[in-house]
RODO-2510 file (C-alpha; in nm, 4 decimals, decimal comma):
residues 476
     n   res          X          Y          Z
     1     x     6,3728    15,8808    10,4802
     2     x     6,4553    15,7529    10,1281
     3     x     6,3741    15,3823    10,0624
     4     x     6,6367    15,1225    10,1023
     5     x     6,6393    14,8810     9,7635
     6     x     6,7686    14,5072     9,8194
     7     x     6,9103    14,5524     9,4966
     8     x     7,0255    14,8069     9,2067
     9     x     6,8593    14,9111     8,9046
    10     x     7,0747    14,6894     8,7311
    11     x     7,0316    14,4134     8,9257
    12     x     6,6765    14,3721     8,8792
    13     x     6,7097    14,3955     8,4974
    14     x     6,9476    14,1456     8,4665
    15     x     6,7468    13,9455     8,7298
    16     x     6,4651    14,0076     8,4787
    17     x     6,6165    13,9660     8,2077
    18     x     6,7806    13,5798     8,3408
    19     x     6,4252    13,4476     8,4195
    20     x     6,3592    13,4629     8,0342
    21     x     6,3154    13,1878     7,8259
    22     x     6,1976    13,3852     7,5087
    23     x     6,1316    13,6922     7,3623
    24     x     5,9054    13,9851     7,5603
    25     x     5,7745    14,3432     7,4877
    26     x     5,9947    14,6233     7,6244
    27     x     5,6684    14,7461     7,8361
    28     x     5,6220    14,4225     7,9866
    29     x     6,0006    14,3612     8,0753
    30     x     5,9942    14,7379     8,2700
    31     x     5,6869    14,6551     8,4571
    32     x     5,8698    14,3236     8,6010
    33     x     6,1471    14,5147     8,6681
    34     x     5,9573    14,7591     8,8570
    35     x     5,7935    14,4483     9,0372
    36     x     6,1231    14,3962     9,2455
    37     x     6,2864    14,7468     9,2449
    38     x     5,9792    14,9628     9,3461
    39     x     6,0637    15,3446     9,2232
    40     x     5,9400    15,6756     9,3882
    41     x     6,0921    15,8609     9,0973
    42     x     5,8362    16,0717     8,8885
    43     x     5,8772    15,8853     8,5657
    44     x     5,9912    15,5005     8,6628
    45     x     5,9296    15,3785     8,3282
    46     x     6,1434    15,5851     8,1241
    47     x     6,3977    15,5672     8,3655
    48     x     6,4164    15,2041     8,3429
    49     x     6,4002    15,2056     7,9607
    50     x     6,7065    15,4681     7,9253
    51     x     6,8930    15,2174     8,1596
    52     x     6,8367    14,9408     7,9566
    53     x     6,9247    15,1093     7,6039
    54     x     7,2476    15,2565     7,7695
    55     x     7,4031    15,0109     7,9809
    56     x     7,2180    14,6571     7,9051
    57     x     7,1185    14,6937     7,5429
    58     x     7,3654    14,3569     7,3730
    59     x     7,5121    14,3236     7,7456
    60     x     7,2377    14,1572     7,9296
    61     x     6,9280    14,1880     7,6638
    62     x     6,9019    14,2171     7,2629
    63     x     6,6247    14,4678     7,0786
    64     x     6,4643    14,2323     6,8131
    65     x     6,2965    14,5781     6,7409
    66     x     6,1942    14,8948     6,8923
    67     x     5,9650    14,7236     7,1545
    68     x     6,0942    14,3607     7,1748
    69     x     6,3397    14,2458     7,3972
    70     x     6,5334    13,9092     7,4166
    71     x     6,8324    13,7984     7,6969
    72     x     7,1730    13,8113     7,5068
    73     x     7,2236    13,4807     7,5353
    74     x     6,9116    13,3834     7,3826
    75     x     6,9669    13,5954     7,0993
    76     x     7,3568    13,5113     7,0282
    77     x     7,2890    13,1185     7,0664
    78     x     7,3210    12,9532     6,7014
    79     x     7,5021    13,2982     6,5088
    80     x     7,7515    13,1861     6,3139
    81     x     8,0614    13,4223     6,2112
    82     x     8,2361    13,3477     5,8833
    83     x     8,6268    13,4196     5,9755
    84     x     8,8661    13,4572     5,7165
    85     x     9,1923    13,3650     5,7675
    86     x     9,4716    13,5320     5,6810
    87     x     9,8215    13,4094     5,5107
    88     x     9,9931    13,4780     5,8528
    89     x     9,7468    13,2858     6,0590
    90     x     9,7879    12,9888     5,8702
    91     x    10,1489    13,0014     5,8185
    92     x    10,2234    13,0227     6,1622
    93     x     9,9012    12,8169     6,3267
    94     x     9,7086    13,0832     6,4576
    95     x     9,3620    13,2480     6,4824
    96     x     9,3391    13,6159     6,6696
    97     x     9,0681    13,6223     6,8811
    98     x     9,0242    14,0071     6,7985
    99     x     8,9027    14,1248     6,5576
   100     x     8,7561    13,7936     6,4508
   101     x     8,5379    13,7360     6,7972
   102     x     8,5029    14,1210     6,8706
   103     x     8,2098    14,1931     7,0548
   104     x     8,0788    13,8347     7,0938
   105     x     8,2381    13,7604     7,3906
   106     x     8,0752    13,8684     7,7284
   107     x     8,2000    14,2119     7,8505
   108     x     8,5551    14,1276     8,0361
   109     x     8,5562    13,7482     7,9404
   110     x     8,8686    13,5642     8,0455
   111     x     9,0270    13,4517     7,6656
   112     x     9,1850    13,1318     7,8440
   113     x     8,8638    13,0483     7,9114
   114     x     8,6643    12,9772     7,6314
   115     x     8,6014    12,6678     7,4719
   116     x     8,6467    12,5705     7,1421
   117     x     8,4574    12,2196     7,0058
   118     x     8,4569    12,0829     6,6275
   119     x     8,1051    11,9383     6,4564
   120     x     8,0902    11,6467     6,6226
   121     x     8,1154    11,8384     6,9847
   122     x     8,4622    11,7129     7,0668
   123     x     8,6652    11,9445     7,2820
   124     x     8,9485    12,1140     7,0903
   125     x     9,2265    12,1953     7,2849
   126     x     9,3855    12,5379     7,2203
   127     x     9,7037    12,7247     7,4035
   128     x     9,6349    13,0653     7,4117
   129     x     9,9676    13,3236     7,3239
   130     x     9,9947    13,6850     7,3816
   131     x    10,1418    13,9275     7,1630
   132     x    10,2294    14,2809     7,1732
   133     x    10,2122    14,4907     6,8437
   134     x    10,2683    14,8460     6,8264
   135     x     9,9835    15,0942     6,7123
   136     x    10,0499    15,4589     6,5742
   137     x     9,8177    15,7028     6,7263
   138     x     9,7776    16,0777     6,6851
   139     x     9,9705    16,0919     7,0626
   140     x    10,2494    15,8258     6,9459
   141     x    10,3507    15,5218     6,9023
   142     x    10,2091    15,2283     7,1933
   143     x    10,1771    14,8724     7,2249
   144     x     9,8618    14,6727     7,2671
   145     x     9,8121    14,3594     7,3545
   146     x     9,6520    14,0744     7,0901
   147     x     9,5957    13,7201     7,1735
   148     x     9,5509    13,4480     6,9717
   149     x     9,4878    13,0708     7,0085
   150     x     9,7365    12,8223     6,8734
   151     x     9,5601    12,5769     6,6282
   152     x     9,8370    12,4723     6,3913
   153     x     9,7875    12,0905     6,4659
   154     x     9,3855    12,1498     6,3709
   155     x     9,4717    12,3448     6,1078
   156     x     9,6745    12,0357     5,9568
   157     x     9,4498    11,8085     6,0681
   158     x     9,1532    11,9876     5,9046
   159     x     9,4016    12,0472     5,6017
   160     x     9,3008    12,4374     5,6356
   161     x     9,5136    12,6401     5,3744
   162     x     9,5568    13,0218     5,3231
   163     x     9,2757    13,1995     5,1602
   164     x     9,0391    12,9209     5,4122
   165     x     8,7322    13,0712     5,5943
   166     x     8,6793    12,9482     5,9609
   167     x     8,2802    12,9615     6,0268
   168     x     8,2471    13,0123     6,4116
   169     x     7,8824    12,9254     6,6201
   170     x     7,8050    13,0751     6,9216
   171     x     7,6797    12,7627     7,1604
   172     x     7,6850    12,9316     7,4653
   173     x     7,7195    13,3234     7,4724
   174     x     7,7546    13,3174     7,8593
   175     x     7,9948    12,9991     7,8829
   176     x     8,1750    13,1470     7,5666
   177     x     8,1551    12,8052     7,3537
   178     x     8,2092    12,8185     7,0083
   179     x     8,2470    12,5698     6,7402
   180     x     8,4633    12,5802     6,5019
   181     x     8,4155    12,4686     6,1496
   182     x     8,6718    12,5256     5,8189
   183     x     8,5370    12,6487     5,4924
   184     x     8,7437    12,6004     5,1999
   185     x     8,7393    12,8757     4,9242
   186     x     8,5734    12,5882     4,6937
   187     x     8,2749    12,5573     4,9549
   188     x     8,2893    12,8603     4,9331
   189     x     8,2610    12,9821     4,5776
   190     x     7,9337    12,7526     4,5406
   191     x     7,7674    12,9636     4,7752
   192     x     7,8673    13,2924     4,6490
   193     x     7,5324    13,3921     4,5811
   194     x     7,3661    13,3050     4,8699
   195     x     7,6402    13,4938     5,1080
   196     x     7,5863    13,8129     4,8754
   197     x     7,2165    13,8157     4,9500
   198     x     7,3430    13,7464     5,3418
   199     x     7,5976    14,0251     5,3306
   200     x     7,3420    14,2916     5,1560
   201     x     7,1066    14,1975     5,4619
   202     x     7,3540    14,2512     5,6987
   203     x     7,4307    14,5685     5,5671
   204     x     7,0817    14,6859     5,5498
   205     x     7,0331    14,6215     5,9594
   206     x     7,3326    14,7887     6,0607
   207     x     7,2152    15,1120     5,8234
   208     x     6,8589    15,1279     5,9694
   209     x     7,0289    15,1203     6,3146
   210     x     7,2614    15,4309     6,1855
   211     x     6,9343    15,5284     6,0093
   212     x     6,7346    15,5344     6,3401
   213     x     7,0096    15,6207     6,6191
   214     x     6,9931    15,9554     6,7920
   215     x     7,3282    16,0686     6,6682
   216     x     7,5605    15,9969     6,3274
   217     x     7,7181    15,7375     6,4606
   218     x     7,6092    15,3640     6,6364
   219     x     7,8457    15,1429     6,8859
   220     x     7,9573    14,8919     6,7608
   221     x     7,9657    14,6643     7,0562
   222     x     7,5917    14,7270     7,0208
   223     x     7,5203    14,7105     6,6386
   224     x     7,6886    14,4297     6,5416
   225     x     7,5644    14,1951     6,8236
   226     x     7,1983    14,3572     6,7371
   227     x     7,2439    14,3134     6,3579
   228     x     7,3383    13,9359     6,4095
   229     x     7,0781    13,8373     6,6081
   230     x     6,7953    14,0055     6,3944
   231     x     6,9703    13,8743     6,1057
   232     x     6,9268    13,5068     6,2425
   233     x     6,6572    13,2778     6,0706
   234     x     6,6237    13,5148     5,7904
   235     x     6,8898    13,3616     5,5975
   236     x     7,0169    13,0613     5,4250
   237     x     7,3822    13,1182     5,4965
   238     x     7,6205    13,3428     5,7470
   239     x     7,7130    13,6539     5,5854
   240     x     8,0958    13,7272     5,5630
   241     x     8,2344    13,8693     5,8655
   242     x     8,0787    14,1894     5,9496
   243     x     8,4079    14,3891     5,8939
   244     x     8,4411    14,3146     5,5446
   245     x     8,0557    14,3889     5,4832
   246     x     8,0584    14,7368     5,6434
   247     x     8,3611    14,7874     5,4771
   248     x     8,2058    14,6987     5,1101
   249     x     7,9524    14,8502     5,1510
   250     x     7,8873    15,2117     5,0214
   251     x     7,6400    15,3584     5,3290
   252     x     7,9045    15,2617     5,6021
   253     x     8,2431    15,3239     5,7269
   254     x     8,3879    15,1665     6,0573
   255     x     8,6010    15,4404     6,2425
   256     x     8,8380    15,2185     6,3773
   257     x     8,7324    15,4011     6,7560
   258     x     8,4656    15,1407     6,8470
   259     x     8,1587    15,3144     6,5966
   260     x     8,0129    15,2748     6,3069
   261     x     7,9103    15,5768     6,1104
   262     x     7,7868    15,6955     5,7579
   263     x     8,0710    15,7064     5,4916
   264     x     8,0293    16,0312     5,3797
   265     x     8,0684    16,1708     5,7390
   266     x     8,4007    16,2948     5,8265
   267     x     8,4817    16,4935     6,1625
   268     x     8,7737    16,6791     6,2072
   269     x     8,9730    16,3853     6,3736
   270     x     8,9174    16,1604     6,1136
   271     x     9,0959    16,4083     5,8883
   272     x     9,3770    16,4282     6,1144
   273     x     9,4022    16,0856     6,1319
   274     x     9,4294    16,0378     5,7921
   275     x     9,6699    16,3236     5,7455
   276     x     9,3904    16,5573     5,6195
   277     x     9,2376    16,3096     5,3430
   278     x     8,9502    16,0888     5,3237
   279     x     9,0008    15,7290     5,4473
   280     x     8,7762    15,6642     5,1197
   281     x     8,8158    15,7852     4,7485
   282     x     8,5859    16,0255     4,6556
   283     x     8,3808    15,9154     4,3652
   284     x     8,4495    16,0789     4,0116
   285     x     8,3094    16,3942     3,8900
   286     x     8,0240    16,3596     3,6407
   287     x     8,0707    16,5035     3,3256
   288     x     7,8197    16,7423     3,3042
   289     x     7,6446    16,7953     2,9487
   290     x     7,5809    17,1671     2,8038
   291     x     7,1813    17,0791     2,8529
   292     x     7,2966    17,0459     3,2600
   293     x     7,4728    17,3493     3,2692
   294     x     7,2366    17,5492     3,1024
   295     x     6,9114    17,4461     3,3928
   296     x     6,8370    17,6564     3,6064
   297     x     6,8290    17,5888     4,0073
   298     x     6,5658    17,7991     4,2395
   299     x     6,6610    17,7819     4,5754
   300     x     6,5124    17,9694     4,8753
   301     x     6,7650    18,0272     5,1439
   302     x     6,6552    18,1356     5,4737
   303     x     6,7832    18,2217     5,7723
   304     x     6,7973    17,9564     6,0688
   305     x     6,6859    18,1330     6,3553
   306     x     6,4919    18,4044     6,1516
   307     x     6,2874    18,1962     5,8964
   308     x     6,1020    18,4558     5,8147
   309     x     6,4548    18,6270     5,6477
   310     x     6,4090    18,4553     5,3220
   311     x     6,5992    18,5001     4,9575
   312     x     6,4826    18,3455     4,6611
   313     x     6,7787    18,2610     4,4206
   314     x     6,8271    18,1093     4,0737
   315     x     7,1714    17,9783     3,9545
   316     x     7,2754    17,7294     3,6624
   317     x     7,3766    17,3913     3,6751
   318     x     7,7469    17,5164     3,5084
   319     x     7,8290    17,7534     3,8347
   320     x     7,9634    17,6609     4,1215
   321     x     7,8801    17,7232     4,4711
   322     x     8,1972    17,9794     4,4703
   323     x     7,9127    18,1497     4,2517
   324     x     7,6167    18,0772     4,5102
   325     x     7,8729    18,1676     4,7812
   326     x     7,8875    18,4959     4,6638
   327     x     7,5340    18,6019     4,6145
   328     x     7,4638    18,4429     4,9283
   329     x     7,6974    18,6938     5,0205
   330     x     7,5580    18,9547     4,8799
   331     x     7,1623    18,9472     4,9130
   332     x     7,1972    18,8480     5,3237
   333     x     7,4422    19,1701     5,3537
   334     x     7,7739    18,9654     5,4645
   335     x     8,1311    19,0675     5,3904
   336     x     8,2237    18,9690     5,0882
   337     x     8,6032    19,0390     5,1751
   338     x     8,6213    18,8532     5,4907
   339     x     8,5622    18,5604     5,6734
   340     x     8,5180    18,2106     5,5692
   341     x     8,1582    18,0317     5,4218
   342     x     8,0813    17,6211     5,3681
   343     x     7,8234    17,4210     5,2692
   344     x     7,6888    17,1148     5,3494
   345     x     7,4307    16,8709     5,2013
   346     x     7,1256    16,7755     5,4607
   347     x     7,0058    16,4233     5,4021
   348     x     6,7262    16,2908     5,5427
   349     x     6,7485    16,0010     5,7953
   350     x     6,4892    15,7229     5,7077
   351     x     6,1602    15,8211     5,7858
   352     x     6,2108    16,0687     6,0432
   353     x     6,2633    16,4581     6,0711
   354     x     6,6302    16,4381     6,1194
   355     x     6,8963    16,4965     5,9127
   356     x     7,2915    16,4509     5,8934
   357     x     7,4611    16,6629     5,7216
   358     x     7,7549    16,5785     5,4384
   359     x     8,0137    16,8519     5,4501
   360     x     8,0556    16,9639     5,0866
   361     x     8,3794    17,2132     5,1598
   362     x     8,4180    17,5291     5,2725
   363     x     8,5238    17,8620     5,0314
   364     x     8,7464    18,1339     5,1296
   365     x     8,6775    18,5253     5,0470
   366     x     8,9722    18,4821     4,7642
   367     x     8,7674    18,2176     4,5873
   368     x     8,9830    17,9490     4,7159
   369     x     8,8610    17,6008     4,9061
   370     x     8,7939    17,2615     4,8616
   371     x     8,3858    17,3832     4,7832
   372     x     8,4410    17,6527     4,5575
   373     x     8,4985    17,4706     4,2091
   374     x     8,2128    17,2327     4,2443
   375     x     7,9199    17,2822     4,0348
   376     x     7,5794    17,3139     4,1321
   377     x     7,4504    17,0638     3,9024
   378     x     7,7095    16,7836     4,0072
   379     x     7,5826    16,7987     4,3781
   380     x     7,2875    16,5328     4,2433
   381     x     7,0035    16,7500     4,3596
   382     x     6,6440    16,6871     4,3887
   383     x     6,3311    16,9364     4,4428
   384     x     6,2719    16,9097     4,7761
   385     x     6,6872    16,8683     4,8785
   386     x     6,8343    17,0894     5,1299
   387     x     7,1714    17,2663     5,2130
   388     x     7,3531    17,3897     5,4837
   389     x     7,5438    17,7202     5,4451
   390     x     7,7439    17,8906     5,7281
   391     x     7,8743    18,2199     5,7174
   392     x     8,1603    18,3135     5,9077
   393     x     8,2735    17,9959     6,1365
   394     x     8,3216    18,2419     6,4381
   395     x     8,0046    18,3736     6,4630
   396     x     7,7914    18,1006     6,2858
   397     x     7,5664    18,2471     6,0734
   398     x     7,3726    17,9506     5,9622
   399     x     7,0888    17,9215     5,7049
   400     x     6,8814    17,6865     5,5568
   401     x     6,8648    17,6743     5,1846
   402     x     6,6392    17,4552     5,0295
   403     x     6,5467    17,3127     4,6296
   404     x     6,2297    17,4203     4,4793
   405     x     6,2555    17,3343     4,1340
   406     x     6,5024    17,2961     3,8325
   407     x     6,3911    17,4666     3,4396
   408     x     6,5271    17,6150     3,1572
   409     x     6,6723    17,9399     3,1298
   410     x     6,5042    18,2430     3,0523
   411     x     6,6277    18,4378     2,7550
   412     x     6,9265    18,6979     2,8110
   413     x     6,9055    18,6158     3,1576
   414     x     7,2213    18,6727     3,3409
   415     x     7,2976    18,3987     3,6562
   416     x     7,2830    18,3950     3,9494
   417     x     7,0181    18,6081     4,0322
   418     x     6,7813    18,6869     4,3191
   419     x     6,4292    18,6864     4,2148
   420     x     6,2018    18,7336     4,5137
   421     x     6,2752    18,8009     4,8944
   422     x     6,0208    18,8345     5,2145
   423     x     5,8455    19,1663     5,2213
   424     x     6,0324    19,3594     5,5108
   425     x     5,9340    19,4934     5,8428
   426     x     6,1361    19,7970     5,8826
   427     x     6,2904    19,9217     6,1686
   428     x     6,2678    20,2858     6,2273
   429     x     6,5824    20,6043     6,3043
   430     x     6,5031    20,6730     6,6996
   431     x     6,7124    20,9919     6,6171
   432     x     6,4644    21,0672     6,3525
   433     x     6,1705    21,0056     6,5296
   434     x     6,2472    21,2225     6,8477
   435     x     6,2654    21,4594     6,5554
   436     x     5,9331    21,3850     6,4555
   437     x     6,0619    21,2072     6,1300
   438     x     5,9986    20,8243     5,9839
   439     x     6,3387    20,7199     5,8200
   440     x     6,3660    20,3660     5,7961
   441     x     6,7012    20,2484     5,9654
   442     x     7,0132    20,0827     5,7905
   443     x     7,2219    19,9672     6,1091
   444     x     7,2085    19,8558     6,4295
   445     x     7,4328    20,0100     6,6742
   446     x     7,5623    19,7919     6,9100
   447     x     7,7285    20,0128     7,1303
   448     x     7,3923    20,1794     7,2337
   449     x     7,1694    19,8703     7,2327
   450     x     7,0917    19,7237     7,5881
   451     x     7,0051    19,3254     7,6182
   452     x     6,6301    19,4191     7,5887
   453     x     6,6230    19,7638     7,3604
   454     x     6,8427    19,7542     7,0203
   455     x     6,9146    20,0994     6,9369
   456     x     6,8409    20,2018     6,5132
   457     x     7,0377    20,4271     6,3229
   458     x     6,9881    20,5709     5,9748
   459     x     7,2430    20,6518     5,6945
   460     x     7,2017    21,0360     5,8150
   461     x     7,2587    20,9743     6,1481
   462     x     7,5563    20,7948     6,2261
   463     x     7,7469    21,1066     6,2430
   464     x     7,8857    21,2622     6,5394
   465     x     7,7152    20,9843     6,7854
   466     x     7,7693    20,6638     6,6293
   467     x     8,1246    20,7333     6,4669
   468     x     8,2968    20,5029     6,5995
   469     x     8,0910    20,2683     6,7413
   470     x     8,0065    19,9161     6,6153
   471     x     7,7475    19,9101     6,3488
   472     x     7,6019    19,6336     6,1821
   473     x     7,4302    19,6425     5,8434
   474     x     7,0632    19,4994     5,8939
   475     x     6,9591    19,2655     5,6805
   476     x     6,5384    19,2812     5,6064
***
């Protein structure tokens, strides 16, 4: 019979997890955990770990780093949010709890029940106010509800004025206390600096999270709390709040859905959302100089699931990807009067092997899309770069196409132009060879082929038995 746990899982890592009084390796913490929920699975350890990044990760415990772990409340105690305050808030002696507190609040925590002290620990007394306030979605119009305290007597008190900041300490993650101190904009202005160098910081943790998550994309509920608490000690003052930071800064771009996610990557809801543009302006278009134009681009563009399919192409800086569309076209054997093509740009994620991928457009058969005018040498690439280009969004012919160098042109030349391709391994006419014949074949006929024997036709030979069935052009 299985064996009967006291506890859950969970309950042993945040049992774990509450007997901390500092910082412990991620090994260390499973192996306690273990201690007092005994496993028969056949991995225990990774089990635990994926539990902990999943459901516990800025819930119960903080990663300092890949390996380090530290209780939330630990981590949280002394981070200090810099609020600002808007027109509204002032005028009418409020302060929303969302977004300013977003994510540092326990999951579920009552808002009536947090407290609220000045710097000198004295209790300030708050009345907390719902309101409703309608949000437009893609499935209509709702209502949502936002609370806020009431702290128009502080405010006067504290003679806090539009355009104030409201800095706001975590004292106790778990209790939720917070104090609650003004800034003025003179404060600060004299520390302008010194909340730049915070803010770029900030920035750069949340990007090495995006940088090192498994996806394009981190939670937010996750990053930020992570991003504060790794930030803490390494700076002189709190960075603005981390809204405004991701939303300066040129990496990032909060979806508004709870993530975080790099601001060049758009999916097909966000583009709905935004009524088929992007939520940010796209940067201008180099001018390119006749010198630009003029280089010449060798790419080798190879198949994705046949790497050993392999075209070597050059094309000028001046043409456009229209232009590489249609040699791409042409030298892999698609239609050229059919079907729709894109490209994207693969970037490389950190250190590792993955990439994301920056959708550059798509091109119709007509010469038409949002890809088709841009040039080749205003895409910014490198030796080494790679592309994405699918063929025919149905089927999803995908290959990888990759940089190898940039020169001059050669005299008379005419672009583009393929200049080398993989030495083929033919495929041979059966029809032919039952006649004792060695023709090399031209389709495949798909009619004929089983699941484990392709049947290979010649030119000669498609007539009277493959008339009308479905052939396909091979590509060596």
């Amino acid at each position: 019979m299985p064996q009967k746990f006291k506890i859950s899982k969970d309950e042993a890592i945040s049992q774990v997890a509450a007997q901390l009084d500092g910082p412990v390796a991620l090994d260390e913490f499973v192996r306690r955990v273990l201690v007092i929920w005994p496993s028969q699975a056949k991995k225990p350890e990774a089990a635990v770990r994926q539990t902990i990044r999943d459901y516990h990760a800025a819930k119960t415990v903080i990663f300092m780093d890949d390996k380090t772990l530290l209780p939330t409340p630990l981590a949280l105690t002394g981070v200090t949010l810099r609020v600002p305050l808007t027109r509204s808030e002032v005028k009418n002696g409020l302060f929303y709890i969302y977004p300013a507190l977003e994510f540092f609040l326990p999951q579920d925590f009552p808002p009536d029940e947090v407290q609220l002290v000045d710097e000198d620990d004295h209790t300030i007394p708050v009345e907390l106010i719902t309101r409703r306030k309608k949000v437009k979605s893609l499935l209509g119009e709702y209502e949502e509800e936002i609370h806020a305290w009431k702290l128009g007597w502080w405010y006067r008190k504290r003679k806090v004025k539009k355009h104030h900041n409201i800095l706001v300490t975590v004292l106790d993650w778990t209790a939720g206390k917070f104090r609650l101190q003004p800034e003025s904009q003179k404060e600060y202005r004299l520390i302008r600096k010194e909340v730049a160098q915070s803010n770029q910081q900030l920035a750069d943790i949340i990007f090495d999270l995006l940088e090192n998550s498994r996806g394009e994309r981190i939670y937010s509920g996750i990053a930020i709390p992570t991003a504060y608490a790794r930030l803490q000690g390494n700076v002189t003052c709190p960075p603005d709040h981390w809204r405004d930071v991701v939303e300066s800064d040129p990496r990032l771009r909060y979806s508004g859905f709870g993530d975080i996610r790099y601001a060049d990557s758009f999916t097909m809801l966000d583009r709905l959302m935004s009524g088929g543009r992007r939520e940010r302006p796209s940067p201008p278009r180099k001018k390119l100089s006749a010198a630009e134009k003029q280089q010449v681009y060798t790419f080798k563009a190879a198949y994705k699931q046949r790497k050993g399919l392999w075209r070597r192409i050059e094309i000028q800086g001046g043409q456009t990807l229209y232009d590489f569309d249609r040699i791409l076209r042409d030298v892999f054997k698609h239609d050229t009067f059919d079907h729709m093509s894109g490209f994207w740009r693969l970037v490389r994620r950190g250190n590792s092997r993955r990439f994301r991928e920056v959708d550059l457009g798509s091109i119709n058969p007509f010469g038409e899309g949002d890809a088709a005018g841009k040039k080749i040498a205003a895409l910014g690439l490198q030796p080494g770069d790679k592309l994405k280009y699918v063929y025919d969004f149905g089927d999803w012919y995908e290959h990888v196409i990759e940089l190898e160098k940039i020169g001059e042109p050669e005299e008379k030349a005419k672009y583009p132009r393929l200049i080398a391709q993989n030495r083929p391994r033919y495929h041979y006419c059966q029809n032919c060879a039952e006649q004792g014949r060695k023709t090399v074949a031209k389709y495949i006929c798909y009619d004929c082929s089983e699941w484990d024997a392709s049947v290979w036709v010649c030119e000669d030979c498609i007539y009277p038995d493959h008339e009308d069935h479905y052939l396909q052009e091979i590509v060596y």
